[in-house]
Structures are given as C-alpha cells and as structure tokens.
C-alpha positions as CSV (number, residue, x, y, z in Angstrom):
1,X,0.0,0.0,0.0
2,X,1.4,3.5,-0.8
3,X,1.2,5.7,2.2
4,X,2.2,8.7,0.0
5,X,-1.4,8.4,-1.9
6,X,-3.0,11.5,-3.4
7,X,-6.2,12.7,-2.6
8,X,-7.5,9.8,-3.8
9,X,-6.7,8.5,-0.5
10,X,-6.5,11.0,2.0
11,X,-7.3,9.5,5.0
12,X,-4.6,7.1,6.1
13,X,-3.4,6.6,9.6
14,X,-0.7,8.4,11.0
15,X,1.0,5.1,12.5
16,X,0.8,3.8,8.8
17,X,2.3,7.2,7.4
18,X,5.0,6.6,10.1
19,X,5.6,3.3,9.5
20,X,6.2,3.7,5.9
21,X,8.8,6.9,6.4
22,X,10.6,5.2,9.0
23,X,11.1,2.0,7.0
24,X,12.1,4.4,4.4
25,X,14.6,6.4,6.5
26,X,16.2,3.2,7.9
27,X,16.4,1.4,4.5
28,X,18.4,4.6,2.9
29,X,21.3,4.6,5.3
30,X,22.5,6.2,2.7
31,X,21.2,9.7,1.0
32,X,21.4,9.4,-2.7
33,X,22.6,6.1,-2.4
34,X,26.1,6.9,-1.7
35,X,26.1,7.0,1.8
36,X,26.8,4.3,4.6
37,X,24.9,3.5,7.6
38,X,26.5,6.6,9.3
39,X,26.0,9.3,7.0
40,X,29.9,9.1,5.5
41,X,30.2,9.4,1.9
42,X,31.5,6.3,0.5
43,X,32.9,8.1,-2.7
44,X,34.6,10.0,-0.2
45,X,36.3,7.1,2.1
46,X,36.5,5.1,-1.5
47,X,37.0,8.0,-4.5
48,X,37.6,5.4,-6.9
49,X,34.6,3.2,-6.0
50,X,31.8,3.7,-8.9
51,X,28.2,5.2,-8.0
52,X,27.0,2.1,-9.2
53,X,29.2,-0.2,-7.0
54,X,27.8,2.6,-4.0
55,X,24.3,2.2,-4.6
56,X,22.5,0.7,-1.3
57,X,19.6,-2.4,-1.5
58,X,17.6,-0.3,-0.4
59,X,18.1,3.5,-0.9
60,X,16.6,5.6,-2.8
61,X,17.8,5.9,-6.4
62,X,18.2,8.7,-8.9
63,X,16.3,9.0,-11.8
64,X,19.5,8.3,-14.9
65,X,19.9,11.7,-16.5
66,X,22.5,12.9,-19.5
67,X,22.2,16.1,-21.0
68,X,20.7,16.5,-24.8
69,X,21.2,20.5,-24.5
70,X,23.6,22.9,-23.7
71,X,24.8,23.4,-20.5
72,X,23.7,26.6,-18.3
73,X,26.7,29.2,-19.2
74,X,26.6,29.9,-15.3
75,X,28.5,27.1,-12.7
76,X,27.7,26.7,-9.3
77,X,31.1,26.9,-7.7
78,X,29.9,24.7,-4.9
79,X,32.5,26.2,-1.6
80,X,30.0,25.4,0.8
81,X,28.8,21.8,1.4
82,X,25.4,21.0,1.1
83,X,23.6,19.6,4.1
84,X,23.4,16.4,4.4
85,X,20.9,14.1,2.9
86,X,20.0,11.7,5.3
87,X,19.7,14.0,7.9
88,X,17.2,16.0,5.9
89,X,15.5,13.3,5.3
90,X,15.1,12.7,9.5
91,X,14.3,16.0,10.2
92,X,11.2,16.1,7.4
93,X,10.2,12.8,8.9
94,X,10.3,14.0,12.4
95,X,8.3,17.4,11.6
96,X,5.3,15.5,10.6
97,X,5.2,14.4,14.2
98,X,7.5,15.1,17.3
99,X,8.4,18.4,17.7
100,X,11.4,18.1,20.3
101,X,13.3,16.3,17.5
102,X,12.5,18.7,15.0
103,X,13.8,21.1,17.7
104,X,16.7,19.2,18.1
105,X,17.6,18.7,14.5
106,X,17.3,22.6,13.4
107,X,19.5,23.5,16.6
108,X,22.3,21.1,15.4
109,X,21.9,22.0,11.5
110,X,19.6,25.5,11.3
111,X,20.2,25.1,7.2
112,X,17.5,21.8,7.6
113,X,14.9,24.8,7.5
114,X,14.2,25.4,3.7
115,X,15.5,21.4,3.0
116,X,12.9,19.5,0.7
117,X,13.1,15.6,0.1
118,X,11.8,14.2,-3.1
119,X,10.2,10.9,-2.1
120,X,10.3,9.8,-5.5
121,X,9.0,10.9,-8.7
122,X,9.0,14.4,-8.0
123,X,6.6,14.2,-4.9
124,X,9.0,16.9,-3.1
125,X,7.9,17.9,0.3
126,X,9.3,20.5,3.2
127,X,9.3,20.1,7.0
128,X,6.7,22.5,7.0
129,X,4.6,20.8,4.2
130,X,5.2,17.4,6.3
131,X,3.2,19.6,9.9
132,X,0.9,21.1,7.7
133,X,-0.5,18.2,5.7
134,X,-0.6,16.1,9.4
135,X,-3.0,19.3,11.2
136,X,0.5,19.7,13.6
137,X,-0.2,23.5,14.1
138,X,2.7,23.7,17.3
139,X,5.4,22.4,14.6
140,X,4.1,24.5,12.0
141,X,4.4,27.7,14.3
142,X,8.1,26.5,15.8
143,X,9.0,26.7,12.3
144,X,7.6,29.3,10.5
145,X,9.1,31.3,13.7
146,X,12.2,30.0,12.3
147,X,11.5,31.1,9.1
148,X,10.5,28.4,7.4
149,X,8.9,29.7,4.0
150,X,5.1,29.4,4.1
151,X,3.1,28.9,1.0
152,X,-0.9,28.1,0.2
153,X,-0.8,24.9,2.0
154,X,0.4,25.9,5.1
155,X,-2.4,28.8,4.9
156,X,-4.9,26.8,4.0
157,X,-4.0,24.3,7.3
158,X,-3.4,27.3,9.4
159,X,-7.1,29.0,8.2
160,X,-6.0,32.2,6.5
161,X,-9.2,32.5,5.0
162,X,-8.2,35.7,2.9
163,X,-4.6,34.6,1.7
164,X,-6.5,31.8,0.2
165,X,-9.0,33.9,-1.3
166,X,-6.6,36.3,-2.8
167,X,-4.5,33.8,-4.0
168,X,-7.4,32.1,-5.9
169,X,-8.6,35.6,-7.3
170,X,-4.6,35.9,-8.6
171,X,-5.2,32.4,-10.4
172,X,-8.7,30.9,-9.8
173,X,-6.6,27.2,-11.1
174,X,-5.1,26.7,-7.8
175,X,-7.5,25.8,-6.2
176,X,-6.9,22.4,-7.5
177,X,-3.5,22.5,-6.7
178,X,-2.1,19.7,-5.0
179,X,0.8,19.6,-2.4
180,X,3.0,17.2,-0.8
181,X,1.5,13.4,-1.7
182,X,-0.8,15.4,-4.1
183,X,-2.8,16.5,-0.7
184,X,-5.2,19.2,-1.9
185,X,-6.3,22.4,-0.2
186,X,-9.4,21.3,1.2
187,X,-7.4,18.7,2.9
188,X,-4.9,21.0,4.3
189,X,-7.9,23.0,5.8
190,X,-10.3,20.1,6.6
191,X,-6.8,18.6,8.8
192,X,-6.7,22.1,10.4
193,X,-9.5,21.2,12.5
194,X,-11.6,24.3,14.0
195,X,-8.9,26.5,13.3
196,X,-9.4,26.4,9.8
197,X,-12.9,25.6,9.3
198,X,-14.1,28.7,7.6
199,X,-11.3,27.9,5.1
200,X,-12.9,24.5,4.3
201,X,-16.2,26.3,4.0
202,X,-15.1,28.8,1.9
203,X,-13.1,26.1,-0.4
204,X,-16.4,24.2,-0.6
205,X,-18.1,27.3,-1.5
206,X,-15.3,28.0,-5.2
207,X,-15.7,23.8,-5.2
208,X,-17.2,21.3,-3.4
209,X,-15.6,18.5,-2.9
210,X,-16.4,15.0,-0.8
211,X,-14.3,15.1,2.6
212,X,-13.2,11.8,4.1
213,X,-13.0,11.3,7.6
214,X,-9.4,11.8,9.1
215,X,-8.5,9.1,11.9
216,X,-5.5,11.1,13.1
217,X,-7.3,14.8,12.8
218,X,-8.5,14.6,16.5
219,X,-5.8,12.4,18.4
220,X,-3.2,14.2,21.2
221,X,-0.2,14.5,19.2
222,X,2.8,12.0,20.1
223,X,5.0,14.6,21.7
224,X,2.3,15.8,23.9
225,X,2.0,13.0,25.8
C-alpha cells in the first residue's frame, strides 16, 4: 500500500504514514545512495569506487539523467557543502510528528529549515509541508518562527481564510492545486481542524468536494504525551 497516496486517498493513519517513512529512512542509510549506515560518503572514504558499486539495497535511487542540451553558461562553484541528505530526510520525517526532534535537528543543523526531500518521482515535500499536511499546528508555528517559508498549503492548514481567497482571485486554477503526496487544499484546511474551518467552508463554496474522515485529525499529538 502507498502511504504517500494523493487525494484519492487522504485519510490514512498516521502510524501507517509513520511506519512507511521510517522504513524508508532506515532502509536509505545512505542519501542518494552513496552513503553508509552513518552518513559518510562512500565516494569520499573510496573515490575510486563507482556510484553504481555505492548504490544501497535499499536507498533511494536517482532517476539516470545525461544532457541532450547545452549546459547553463553559469556554474555553481559549490564552496559550501550542502547539508546532508539523510539528515534531511530525518528531520522532514520528524516534523510530521514530534516536535522536540524537529527542535533538536534545526538546533544542530539550522540550514535543515528550507531542506525539501523528493520521495520519488517528484513528490517533493518540506518540513513545513510534512506539519501542515498532518493538522501539527505547534510544529508549524516552531518553524515558520524560524522562518520556514510558508506557502498556500500551510495557509490553507493554518485558516488564513483571505490569503486563500486572494491567491485564488490571482489564479482561480489553484484551487486544485495539490501539495505534498498530491494533498489538496481542502485537505490541508479540513486537517486544520476548528482553526481552519471557515477555510474549508469557503473552499467548498469556489468547489465542493467530498471530505473523508481523518482518523488522526482529533488524536493528542505524540510529543504531547
């Protein structure tokens, strides 16, 4: 069963969500497939050893790409390293959910704040679009307060009503506009519980839509307990 469904599908458990990213963080030891169990490039400790050779069982891999136009006159000179992968991949994980680790993570690494994952075939997704799509308004607040980037999703979740509208009125298309897991924007309000519920009536009012129930909308968040 795919736990990253689209709208289709809406309504899956949290524990199931969870269950699925964790197998997926434990199984990829190894961002872009060229890392070991403990984060190390293995092209670093092994320059020589081919990507292919590197690749893990159970990692994610990378679409093969090879250019059939010119390259961009403009090259990235690359002096800073880029955070790493697997340690994004945690910390968008643990936003959906527990908000001491997503603490935790942004105190050791504060460039995790604008990180995005792509869980495979372009289904990229934020920290922040993790909270949002699971109704997590406390982690959504720790880290737009950290200025996390917010965008119609978010909104919608967090019931600015008249962002939403003006938004619309700038391009009446988006409200079919899907987010992370192709989650739409009368989910993000319908998951935003009372906070957002004149969002979700005011969605329904442009286009009305059938709302399936949410098992996870109304339970005491993990790290609360």
């Amino acid at each position: 069963m795919n736990h990253f469904s689209d709208q289709s599908n809406p309504s899956m458990p949290r524990r199931s969500f969870f269950t699925s990213a964790a197998s997926l963080t434990a199984g990829t030891a190894l961002g872009a497939g060229l890392l070991d169990a403990q984060g190390r490039s293995l092209m670093a400790q092994d320059p020589a050893t081919p990507a292919v050779l590197a690749k893990p069982e159970n990692g994610p891999i990378e679409s093969p790409f090879e250019r059939d136009y010119e390259p961009p006159s403009f090259k990235p000179s690359w002096k800073k390293p880029q955070v790493n992968r697997l340690l994004a991949q945690d910390f968008i994980i643990y936003a959906h959910s527990d908000l001491e680790m997503t603490k935790k993570l942004l105190e050791r690494e504060p460039g995790l704040i604008q990180s995005s994952i792509d869980w495979g075939a372009g289904d990229w997704e934020t920290a922040l679009g993790g909270a949002s799509h699971m109704g997590r308004h406390d982690i959504v607040e720790f880290l737009l307060s950290r200025g996390a980037r917010i965008d119609l999703f978010c909104a919608a979740m967090q019931g600015q009503t008249e962002a939403i509208r003006s938004f619309l009125a700038l391009q009446p298309a988006l409200i079919d506009a899907k987010g992370p897991h192709g989650f739409s924007l009368h989910f993000h309000a319908q998951v935003g519980g009372e906070k957002s519920k004149e969002t979700l009536d005011y969605l329904q009012s442009v286009k009305q839509v059938e709302l399936r129930p949410v098992p996870f909308l109304n339970k005491k968040p993990a790290s609360d307990k």
